[in-house]
Structure formats: C-alpha cells, structure tokens
C-alpha positions as CSV (number, residue, x, y, z in Angstrom):
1,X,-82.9,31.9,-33.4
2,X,-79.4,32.7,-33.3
3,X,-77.8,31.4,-36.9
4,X,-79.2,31.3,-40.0
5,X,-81.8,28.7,-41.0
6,X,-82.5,26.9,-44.3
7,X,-85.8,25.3,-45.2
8,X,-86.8,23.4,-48.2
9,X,-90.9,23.7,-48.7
10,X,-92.3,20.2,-49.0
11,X,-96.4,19.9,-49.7
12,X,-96.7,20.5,-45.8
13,X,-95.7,24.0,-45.7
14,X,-97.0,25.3,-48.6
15,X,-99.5,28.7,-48.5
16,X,-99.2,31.9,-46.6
17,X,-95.3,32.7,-45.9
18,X,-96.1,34.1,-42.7
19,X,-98.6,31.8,-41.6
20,X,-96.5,28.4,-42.4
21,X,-93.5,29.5,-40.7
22,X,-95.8,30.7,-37.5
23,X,-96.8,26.9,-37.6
24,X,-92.8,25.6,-38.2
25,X,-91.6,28.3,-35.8
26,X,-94.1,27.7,-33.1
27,X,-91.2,29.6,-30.4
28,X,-92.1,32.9,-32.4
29,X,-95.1,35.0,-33.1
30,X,-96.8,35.3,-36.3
31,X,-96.3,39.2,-36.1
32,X,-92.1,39.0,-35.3
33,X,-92.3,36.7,-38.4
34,X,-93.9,38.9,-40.3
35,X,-91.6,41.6,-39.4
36,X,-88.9,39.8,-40.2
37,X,-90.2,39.6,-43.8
38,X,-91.0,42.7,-44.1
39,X,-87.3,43.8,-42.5
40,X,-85.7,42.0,-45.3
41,X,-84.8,38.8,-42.8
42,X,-86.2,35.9,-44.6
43,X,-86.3,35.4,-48.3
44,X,-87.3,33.2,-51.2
45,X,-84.9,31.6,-53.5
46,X,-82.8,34.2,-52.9
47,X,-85.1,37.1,-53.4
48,X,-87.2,39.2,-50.2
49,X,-90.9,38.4,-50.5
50,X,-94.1,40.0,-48.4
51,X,-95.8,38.3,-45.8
52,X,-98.8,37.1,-47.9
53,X,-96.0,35.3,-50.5
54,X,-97.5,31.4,-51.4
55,X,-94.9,29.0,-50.5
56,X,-94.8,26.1,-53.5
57,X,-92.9,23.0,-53.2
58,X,-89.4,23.3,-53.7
59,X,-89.0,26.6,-52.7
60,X,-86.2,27.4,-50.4
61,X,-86.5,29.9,-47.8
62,X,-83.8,31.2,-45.7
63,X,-83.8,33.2,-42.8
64,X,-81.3,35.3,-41.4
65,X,-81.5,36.2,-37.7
66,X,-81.8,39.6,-36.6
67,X,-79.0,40.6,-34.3
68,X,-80.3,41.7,-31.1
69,X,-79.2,45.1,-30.1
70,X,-77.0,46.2,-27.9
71,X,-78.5,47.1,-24.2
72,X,-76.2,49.6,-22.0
73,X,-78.0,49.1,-18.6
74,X,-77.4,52.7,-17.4
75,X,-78.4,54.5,-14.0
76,X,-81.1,57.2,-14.3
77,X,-82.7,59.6,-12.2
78,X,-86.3,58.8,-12.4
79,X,-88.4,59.5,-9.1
80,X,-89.8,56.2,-7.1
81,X,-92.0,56.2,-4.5
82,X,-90.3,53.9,-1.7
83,X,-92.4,52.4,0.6
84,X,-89.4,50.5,2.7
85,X,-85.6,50.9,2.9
86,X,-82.7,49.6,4.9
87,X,-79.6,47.8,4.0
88,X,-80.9,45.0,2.7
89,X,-84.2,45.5,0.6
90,X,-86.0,48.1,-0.7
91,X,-90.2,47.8,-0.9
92,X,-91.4,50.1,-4.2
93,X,-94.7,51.1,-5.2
94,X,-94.5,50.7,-9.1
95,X,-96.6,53.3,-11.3
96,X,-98.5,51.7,-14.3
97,X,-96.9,52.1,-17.5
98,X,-93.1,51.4,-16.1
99,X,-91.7,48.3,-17.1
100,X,-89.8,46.1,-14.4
101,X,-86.2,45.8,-16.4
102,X,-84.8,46.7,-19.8
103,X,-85.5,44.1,-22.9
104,X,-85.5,43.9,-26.5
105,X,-88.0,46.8,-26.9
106,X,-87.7,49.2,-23.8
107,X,-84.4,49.2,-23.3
108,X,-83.9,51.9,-20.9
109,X,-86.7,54.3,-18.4
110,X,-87.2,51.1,-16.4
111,X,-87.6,50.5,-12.7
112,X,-83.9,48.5,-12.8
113,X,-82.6,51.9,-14.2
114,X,-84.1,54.1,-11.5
115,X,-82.8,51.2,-8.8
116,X,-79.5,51.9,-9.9
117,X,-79.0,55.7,-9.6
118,X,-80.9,55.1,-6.3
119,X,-78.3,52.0,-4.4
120,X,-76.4,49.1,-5.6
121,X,-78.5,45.7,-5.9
122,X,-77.8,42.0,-5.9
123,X,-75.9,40.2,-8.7
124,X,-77.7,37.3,-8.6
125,X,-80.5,37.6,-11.4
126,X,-78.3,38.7,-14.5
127,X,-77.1,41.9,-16.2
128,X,-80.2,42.9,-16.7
129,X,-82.2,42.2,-13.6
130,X,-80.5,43.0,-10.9
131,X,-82.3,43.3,-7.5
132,X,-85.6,42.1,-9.0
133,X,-86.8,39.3,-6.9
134,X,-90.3,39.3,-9.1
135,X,-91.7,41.3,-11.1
136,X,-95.2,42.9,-12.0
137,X,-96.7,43.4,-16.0
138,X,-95.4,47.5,-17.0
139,X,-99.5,48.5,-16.8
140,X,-99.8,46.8,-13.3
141,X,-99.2,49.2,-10.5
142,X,-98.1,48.4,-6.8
143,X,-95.4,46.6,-4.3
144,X,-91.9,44.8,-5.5
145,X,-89.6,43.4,-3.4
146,X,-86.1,44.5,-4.6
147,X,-82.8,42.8,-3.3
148,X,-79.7,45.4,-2.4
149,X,-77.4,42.5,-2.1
150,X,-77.0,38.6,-2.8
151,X,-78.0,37.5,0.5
152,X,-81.1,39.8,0.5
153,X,-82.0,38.1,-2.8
154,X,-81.6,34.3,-1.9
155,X,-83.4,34.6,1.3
156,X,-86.1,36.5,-0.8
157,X,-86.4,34.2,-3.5
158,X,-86.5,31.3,-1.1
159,X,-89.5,32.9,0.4
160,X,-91.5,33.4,-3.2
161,X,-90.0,29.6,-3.8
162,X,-91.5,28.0,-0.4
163,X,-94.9,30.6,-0.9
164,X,-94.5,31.2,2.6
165,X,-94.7,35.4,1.7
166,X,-97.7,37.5,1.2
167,X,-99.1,39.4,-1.9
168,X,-102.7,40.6,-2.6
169,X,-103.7,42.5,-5.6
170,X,-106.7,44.4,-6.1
171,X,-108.5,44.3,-9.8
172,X,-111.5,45.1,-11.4
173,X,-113.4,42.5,-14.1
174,X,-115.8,42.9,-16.1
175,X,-119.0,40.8,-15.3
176,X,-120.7,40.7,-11.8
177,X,-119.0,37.6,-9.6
178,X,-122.0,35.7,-7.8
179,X,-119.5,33.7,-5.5
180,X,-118.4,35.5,-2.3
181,X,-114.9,34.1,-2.8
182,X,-113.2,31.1,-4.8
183,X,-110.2,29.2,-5.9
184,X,-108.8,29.0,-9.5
185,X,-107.2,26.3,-10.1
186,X,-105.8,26.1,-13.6
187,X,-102.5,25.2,-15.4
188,X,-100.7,28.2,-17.5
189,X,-98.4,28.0,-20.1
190,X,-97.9,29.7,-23.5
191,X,-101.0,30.0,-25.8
192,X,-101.1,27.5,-28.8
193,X,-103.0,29.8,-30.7
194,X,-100.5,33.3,-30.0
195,X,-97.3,33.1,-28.6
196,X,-97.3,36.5,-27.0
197,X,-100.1,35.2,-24.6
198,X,-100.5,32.5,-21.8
199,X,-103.3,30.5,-21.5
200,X,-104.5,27.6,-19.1
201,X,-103.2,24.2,-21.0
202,X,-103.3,20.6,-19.5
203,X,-99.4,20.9,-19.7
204,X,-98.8,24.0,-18.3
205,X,-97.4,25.0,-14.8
206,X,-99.4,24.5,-12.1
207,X,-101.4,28.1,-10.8
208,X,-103.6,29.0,-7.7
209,X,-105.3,32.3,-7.5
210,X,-107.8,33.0,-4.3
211,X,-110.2,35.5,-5.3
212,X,-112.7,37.4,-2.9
213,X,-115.5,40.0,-3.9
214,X,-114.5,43.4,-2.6
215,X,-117.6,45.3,-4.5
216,X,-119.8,44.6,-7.3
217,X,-121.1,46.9,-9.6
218,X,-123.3,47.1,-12.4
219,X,-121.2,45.9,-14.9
220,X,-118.3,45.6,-13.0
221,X,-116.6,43.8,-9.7
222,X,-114.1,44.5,-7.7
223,X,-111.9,41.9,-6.5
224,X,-108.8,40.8,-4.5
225,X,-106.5,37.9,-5.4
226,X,-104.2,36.1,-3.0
227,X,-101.5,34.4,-5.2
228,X,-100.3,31.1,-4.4
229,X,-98.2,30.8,-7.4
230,X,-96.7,33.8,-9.3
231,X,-96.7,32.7,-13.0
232,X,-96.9,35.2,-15.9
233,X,-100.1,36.9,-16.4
234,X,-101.2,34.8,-13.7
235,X,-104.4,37.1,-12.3
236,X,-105.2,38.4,-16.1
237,X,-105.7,34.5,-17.4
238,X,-107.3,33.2,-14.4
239,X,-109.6,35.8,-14.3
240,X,-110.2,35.7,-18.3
241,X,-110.4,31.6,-17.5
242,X,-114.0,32.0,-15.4
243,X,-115.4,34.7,-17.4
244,X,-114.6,37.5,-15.9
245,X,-111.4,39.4,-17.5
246,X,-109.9,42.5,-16.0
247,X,-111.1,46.1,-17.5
248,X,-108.9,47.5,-19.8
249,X,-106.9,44.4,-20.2
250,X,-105.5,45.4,-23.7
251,X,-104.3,41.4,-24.2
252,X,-106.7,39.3,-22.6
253,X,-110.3,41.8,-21.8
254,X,-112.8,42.0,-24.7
255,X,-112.4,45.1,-27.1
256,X,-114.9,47.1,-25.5
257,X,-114.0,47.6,-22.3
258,X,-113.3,50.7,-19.6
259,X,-110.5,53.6,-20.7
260,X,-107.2,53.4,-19.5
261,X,-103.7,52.7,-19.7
262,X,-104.0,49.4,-19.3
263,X,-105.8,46.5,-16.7
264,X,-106.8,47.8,-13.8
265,X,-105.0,46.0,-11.2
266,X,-102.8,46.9,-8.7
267,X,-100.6,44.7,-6.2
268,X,-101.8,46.2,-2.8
269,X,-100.3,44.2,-0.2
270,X,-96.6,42.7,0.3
271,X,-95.4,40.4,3.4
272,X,-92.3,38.7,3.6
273,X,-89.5,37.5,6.8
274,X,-86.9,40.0,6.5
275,X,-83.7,38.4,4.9
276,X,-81.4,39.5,7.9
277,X,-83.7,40.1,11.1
278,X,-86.6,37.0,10.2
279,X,-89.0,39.8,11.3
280,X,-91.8,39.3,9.2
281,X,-92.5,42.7,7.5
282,X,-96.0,43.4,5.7
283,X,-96.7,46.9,3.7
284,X,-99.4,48.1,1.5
285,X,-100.3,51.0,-1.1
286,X,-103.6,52.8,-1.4
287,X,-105.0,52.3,-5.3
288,X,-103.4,54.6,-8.0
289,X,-105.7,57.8,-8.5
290,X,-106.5,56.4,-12.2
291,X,-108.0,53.6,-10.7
292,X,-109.3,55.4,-7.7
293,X,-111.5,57.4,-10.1
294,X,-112.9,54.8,-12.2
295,X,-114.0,53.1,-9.2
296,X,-115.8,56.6,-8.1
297,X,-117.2,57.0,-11.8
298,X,-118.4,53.5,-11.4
299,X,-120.0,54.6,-8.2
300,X,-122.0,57.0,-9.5
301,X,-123.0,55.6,-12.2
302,X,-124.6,53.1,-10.1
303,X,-126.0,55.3,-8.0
C-alpha cells in the first residue's frame, strides 16, 4: 500500500477493526494491520481507534501507509564459511539464524552484507540481492550458490530455471515415515487463512519434493528431500502437507515440539555446471553441531 486509502463501512465490513480489514486487505496480515492501528496508521472518522474498535455503517476509515525505511546495504565483516571460490561463484555454508538479504525488518547482519566486504557480486537481482541466485529460510542452515558477476548469475539461474542442478536437504519431522521413499506432489501458494504462511492450494504453483528415510526414531525421522521445484517454504509445507512437519518448525510444526533455534533442516548437497567451464561441480556440508546433537540425544534416547 503505497498512498493513502479511504473506505466507507457498508453492512459488509462491520465488527472487529482488525479483523474486517484482514478480510478487505487480504495482501496484508491481520498482525501488520493491527500494528498499523496501534502505530496510529489507520483511524476512524478522523480519530485513532484500537484493534478491537466495532466498525458501524457509515463509518469512514482511513489509512495512511507507513513509509518504509530507508535500507543502506553496507559491507560488513562477518566470518563465512566458504565451501568454493573462484572468479565466478562462490559456494557458502549458511549458519541457521542468518538471513539471506536485508528487508523491512533485518536490515543489515545478512549473508548479502558479509558477500560484500568479502568480493563484488552480480547486478542482476536488485539493490538488495545481489549475487543471490536462491536463497534458504534465516533458521535453515547449508549450501547457496552466490553469483560474483552477471554472467555467473544468468548461467546459474538458468540452471535452477531448467532443474537441471542438484540440491538435497537433510530434516528431521516429527512422526515415524512408514514409506521407504516418496513424492509430494502438491501446489503452494499463500495461505488463505495467514498471509505470513504458504500452504498447498488448487491455484498455487506447481511443487515436487522427493523424500527418502534416512533414520527413524521413536518419535522422530530423519529424512532427505531432493527438490524439483524451489518454492518458498517448500520442504516445511510439504512435509506439514503428509503429516509429518519438521521439529522445531516455529511456523508450520505443532507447539510442542524439540528445542532449538528453529526447523531442523539443513541444505546438505549442491550440484550445478559451472557458469564458465560447464564442469559440473557438486559440494556438500556435514550437519550443523545443533543438529548433530539432537540427532545423538535422539539416539540415546532410543537406545
């Protein structure tokens, strides 16, 4: 929303503030709505209200944007752990809790700004993303594929376009997977019922995710998933989609689940053709100690 909006309440809209402008303003989350209320955003006849104000019939409400501030995308010297380097790309092993590029929210201490102080990157993706070919969820740890220059990035991209390249991540669900293997076959989009998560929906973009059983524990199984597609949250809802959401999943696992900072998943293997060379290039990362010792806790639990 970037100018101001008037709306006159007919019958339709009347109740909850929050709640009826959730339903009008499906693009935005009940929550940021209800921030902007309580930020002194949207008002009521001219006066602020609180998120539980009745809307009656006739009552005008406008809403004033908030201005989005300001990013300054500046280099910083924050350690990563290369896996691959030449003139072209560089392969990183991600830590869980590091977000992938500055945005509204974390607008600096991310991967983009460590990329920076480290070598120059492509153009090609914006301001704000440059270099990043894909990207991984800030609590997911393992291998990105960063572009150091515009040719780098187009051959790369092409690669995730055609799914001709390789990734494999590793998670633990909750639940104990009776199949071997399997296929998920389900379309994703944004969540009618919260607009902060995806969900499968008829409409939605078409998503593959191979699964295979690694280990299964009590409670617990270890899997790997082969993408096919790389849509957003893409493991976490499949996973959630057959019954089996990832531990510690703080948006999609059920409240009582294993501690942590986060899902335990981890992207463990990365192929693609090099962009100059065509020599096809594969790498993988050993799990992140945090997840390494669950999996040992697990083990003796079992045991």
């Amino acid at each position: 929303m970037d100018e101001p909006v008037r709306l006159v309440i007919t019958a339709a809209l009347t109740g909850r503030i929050d709640k009826q402008l959730g339903h009008h303003f499906k693009q935005f989350s009940r929550s940021q709505i209800q921030r902007w209320i309580e930020d002194g955003h949207v008002k009521v006849n001219d006066q602020p209200v609180k998120p539980k104000y009745k809307l009656a019939v006739g009552d005008v409400v406008t809403i004033e944007p908030e201005k989005p501030k300001k990013i300054d995308l500046v280099p910083e010297n924050i350690p990563l752990d290369i896996v691959y380097e030449d003139d072209d790309v560089i392969v990183v092993n991600k830590p869980q809790g590091m977000v992938v590029h500055p945005a509204p929210g974390h607008p600096d201490h991310t991967l983009v700004n460590a990329l920076l102080y480290h070598s120059p990157l492509s153009t090609i993706n914006g301001e704000f993303r440059p270099g990043i070919v894909h990207r991984i969820d800030k609590d997911t740890s393992g291998l990105l594929m960063v572009a150091k220059n515009d040719m780098a990035h187009r051959s790369l991209a092409a690669q995730l376009k055609a799914k001709t390249n390789e990734r494999e991540y590793v998670a633990l669900v909750h639940g104990v997977i009776k199949e071997d293997q399997g296929t998920i076959d389900a379309p994703l989009g944004r969540s009618p019922k919260d607009r902060k998560k995806q969900a499968v929906v008829a409409d939605g973009r078409h998503a593959v995710t191979h699964f295979k059983v690694l280990k299964r524990y009590q409670h617990y199984t270890l899997v790997s998933c082969r993408l096919e597609t790389g849509r957003t949250h893409q493991i976490r809802v499949h996973m959630k989609y057959i019954g089996h959401p990832l531990a510690g999943d703080p948006l999609y696992g059920p409240r009582k689940t294993l501690p942590g900072n986060g899902q335990y998943l981890h992207a463990r293997l990365l192929g693609f053709k090099h962009p100059r060379t065509g020599k096809q290039l594969t790498f993988t990362a050993p799990l992140p100690s945090c997840f390494q010792k669950m999996l040992d806790k697990l083990d003796k639990i079992d045991n």
